[in-house]
Each structure stands twice: as structure tokens, then as C-alpha cells.
N, C-alpha and C positions, 0 to 999 in steps of 0.2 A: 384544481388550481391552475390559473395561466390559459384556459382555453379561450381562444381569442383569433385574431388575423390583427400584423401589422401591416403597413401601405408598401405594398411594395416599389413603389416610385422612391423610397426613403433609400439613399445611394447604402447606408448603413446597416439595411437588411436584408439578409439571406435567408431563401426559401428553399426548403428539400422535401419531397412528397415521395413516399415510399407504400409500396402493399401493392394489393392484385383487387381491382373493383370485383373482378368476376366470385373471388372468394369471398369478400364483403367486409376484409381490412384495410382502411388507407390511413395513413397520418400525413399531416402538414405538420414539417415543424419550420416555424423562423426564430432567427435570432436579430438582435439587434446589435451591435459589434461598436465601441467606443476606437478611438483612434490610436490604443496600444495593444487592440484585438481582444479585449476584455469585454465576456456578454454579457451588458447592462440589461439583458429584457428578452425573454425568451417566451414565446408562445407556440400552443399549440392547436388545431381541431385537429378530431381521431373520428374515424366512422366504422366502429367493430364491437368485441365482445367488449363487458366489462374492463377486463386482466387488462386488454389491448390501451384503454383509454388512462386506465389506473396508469402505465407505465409510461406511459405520453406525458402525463403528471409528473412523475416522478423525476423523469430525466428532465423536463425543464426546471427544476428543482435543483437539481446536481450539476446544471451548468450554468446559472446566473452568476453570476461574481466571479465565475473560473474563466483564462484563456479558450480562444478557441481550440491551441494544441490540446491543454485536455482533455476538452469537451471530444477531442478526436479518440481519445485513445478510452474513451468509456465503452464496452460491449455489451449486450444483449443478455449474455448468464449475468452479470453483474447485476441489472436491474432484476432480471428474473429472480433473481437470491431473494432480493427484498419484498 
């Protein structure tokens, strides 16, 4: 779910790209951000294992409708739990 690219000229979306190309995980994630900091639209592409892309899903999932403060404060075991 959610794998995608928005325009990034959209002054309302933010891009973060994370991983190591050399090891052969990267993610893109953006959000798209309404004007009380609430993520109306969250996309991702992932370029790695399975787990890697399954949890690129995941967390765009667990940030749509929430602030960006909490989308900050979600971690990495958290998603790994599910």
C-alpha cells in the first residue's frame, strides 16, 4: 500500500531518503502535510528485502491522519514488533 512518489515542487511535501545503496536498502518516504501539520498522504518506494518494503507499508499506514509530532516519535522496534 502507498508505494508511489509525490511532486516534490508541492511546497506541502516533504522528502526523506534513508539506507546505504552499497548494501542494497533505500527508502523514499514523503508526506504530504495539511496546514495544521496533519499527514493527509503519505508515500513511499523502498529498494531492498521484502521485511524492508513490508515496513515502508506499514509506517505509511500509521502516519496518515496522525500529526507530524507523532509520526516523529514512532521507532523502528515498534514497527519491527508488527
Amino acid at each position: 500500500r502507498n508505494v508511489g512518489s509525490m511532486d516534490v515542487k508541492d511546497p506541502n511535501v516533504g522528502t526523506g531518503i534513508v539506507g546505504a545503496p552499497a548494501c542494497g536498502d533505500v527508502m523514499k518516504l514523503q508526506i504530504k502535510v495539511d496546514d495544521n501539520g496533519k499527514i493527509i498522504e503519505a508515500k513511499f518506494k523502498t529498494f531492498g528485502c521484502g521485511s524492508a518494503i513490508a515496513s515502508s507499508s506499514l509506517a505509511t499506514e500509521w502516519i496518515q491522519g496522525k500529526t507530524t509530532e507523532y509520526a516523529g516519535t514512532i521507532k523502528n522496534d515498534q514497527i519491527a514488533k508488527e
